[in-house]
C-alpha positions as a Python dict, from the first residue, in 0.01 Angstrom:
ca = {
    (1, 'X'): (0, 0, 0),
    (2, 'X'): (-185, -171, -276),
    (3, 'X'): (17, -477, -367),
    (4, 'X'): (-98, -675, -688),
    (5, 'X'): (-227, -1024, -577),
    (6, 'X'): (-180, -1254, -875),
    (7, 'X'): (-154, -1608, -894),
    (8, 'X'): (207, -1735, -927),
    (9, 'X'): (266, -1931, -1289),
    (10, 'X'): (502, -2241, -1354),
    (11, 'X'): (558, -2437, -1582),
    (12, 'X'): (716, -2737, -1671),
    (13, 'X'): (787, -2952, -1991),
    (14, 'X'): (828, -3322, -2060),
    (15, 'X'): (903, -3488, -2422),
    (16, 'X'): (730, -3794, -2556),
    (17, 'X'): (920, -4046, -2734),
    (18, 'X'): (737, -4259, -2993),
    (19, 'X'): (943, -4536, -3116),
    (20, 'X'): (834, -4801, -3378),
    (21, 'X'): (908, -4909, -3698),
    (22, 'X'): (689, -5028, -4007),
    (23, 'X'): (770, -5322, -4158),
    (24, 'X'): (647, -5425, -4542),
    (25, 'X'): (699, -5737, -4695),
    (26, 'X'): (1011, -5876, -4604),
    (27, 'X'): (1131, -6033, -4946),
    (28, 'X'): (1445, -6120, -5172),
    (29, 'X'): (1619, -6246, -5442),
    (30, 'X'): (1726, -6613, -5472),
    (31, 'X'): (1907, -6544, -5774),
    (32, 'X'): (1967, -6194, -5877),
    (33, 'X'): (2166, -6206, -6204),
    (34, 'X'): (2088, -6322, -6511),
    (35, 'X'): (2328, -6390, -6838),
    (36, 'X'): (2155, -6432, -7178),
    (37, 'X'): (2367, -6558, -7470),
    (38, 'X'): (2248, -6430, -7805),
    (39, 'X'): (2592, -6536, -8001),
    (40, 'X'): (2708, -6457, -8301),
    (41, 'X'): (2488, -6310, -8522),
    (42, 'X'): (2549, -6278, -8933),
    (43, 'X'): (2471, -5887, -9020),
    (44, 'X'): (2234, -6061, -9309),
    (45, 'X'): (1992, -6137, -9038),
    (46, 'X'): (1878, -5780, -9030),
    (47, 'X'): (1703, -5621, -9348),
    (48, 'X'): (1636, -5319, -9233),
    (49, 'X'): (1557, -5072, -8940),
    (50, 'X'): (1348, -5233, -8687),
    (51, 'X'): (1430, -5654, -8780),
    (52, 'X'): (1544, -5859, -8489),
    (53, 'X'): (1813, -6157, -8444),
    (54, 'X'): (1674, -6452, -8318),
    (55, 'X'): (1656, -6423, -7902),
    (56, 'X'): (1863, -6548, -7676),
    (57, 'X'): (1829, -6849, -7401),
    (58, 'X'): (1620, -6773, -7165),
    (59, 'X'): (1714, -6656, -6811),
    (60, 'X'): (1566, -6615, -6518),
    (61, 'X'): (1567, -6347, -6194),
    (62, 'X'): (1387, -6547, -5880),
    (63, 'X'): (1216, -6420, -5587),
    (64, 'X'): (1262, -6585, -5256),
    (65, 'X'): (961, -6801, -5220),
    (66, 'X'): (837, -6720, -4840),
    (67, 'X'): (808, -6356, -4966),
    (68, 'X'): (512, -6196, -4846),
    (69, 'X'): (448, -5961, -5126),
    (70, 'X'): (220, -6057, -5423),
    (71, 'X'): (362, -5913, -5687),
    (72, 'X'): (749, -5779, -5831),
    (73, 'X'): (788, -5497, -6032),
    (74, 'X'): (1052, -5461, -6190),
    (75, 'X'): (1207, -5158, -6393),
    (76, 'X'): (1504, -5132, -6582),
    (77, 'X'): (1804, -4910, -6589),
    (78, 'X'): (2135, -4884, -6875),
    (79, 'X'): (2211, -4658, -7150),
    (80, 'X'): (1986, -4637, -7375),
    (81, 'X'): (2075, -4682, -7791),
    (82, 'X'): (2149, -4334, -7931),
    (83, 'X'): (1919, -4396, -8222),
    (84, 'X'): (1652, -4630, -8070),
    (85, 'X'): (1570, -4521, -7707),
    (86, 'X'): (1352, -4790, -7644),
    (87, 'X'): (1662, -5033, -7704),
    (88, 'X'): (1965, -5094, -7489),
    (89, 'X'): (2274, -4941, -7660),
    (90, 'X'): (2568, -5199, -7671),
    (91, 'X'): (2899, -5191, -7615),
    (92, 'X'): (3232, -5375, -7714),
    (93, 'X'): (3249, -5226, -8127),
    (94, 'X'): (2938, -5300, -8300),
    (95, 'X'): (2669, -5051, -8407),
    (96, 'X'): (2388, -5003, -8595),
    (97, 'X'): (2198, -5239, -8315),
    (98, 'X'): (2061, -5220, -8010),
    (99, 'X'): (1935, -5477, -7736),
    (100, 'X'): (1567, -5533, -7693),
    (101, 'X'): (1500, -5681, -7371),
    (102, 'X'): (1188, -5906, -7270),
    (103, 'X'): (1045, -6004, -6970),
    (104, 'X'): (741, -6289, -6937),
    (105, 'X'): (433, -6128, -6753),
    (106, 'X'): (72, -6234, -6735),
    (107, 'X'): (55, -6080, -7065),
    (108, 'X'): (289, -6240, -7221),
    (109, 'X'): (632, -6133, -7363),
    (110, 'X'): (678, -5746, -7243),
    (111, 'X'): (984, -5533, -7333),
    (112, 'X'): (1167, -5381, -7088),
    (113, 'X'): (1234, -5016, -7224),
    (114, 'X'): (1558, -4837, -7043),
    (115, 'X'): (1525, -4583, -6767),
    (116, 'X'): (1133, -4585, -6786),
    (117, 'X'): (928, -4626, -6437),
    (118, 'X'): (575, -4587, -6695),
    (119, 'X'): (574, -4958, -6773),
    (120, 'X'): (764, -5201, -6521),
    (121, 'X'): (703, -5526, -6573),
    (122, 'X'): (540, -5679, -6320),
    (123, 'X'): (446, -6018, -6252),
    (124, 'X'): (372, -6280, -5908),
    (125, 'X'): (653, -6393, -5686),
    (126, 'X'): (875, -6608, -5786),
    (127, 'X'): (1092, -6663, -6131),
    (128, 'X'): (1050, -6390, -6376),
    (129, 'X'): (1203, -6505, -6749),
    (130, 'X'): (1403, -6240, -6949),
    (131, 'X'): (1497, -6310, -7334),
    (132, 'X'): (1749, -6030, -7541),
    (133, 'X'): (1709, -5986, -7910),
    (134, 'X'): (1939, -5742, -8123),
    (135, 'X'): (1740, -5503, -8326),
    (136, 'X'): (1880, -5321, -8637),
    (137, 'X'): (1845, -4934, -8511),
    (138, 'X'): (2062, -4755, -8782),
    (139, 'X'): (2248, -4817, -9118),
    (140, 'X'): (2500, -4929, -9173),
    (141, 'X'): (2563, -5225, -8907),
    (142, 'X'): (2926, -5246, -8769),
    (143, 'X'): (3077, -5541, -8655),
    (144, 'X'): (3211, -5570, -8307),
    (145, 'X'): (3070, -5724, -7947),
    (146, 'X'): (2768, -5650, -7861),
    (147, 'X'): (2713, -5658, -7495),
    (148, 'X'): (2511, -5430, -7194),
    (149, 'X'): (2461, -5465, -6848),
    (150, 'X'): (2123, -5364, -6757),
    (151, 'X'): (2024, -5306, -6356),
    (152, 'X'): (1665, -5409, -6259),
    (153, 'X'): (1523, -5223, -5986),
    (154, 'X'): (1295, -5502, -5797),
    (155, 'X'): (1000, -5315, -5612),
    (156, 'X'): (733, -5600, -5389),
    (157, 'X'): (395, -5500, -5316),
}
């Protein structure tokens, strides 16, 4: 009788856990909304497509202090003016104008253009400045309020 030797096989299995987390720069806002005042603007201030009101007060968005990032970027999010998408369409009545929005960077005065991740505006931590403007986008003007709410997406690195 010619019985097949073989060696005998087991196995066994065992899982690893790997538990961790990464942190980044632990940051916030010390003031996170900002309300800028433009105020009642005569339509003869505009002459055309493209002329601005005067801006408004300036306001400010602040970053906590003991963050650990360098820099903010911010980008900006809100309806866009049907005629002008590089201006923040208002609401409340008026048309014929939309909102041009401003932040203060290294560079300078920088507008914030709606919905666009291409150009945030980005600065070093702590108080970033906003001004508004209204800018004549169409003809004719109509009176009415002219307000937006714009969200600003803060992103540290």
């Amino acid at each position: 009788f010619a019985l097949g030797c073989g060696a005998a096989l087991a196995q066994d299995t065992a899982t690893i856990h790997v538990v961790g987390s990464i942190n980044g720069a632990t940051c916030s806002l010390s003031i996170s909304d900002a309300t800028l005042t433009i105020g009642t603007v005569q339509q003869s201030v505009f002459h055309g497509i493209g002329t601005a009101s005067p801006t408004s007060n300036v306001g400010t968005i602040a970053t906590d202090p003991s963050c650990t990032a360098s820099t903010v970027s911010m980008t900006f999010t809100g309806t866009a003016d049907p005629n002008d998408t590089t201006l923040f369409a208002v609401t409340g009545g008026a048309a014929g104008v939309g909102i041009k929005l401003e932040g203060l960077s290294s560079a300078g005065w920088q507008q914030a253009i709606p919905n666009s991740t291409a150009s945030p505006i980005v600065h070093l931590i702590g108080a970033q400045s906003f001004r508004a403007s209204y800018v004549q986008s169409a003809t004719p003007i109509v009176n009415g309020d002219a307000n937006a709410t714009i969200t600003v997406l803060v992103t540290y690195t």
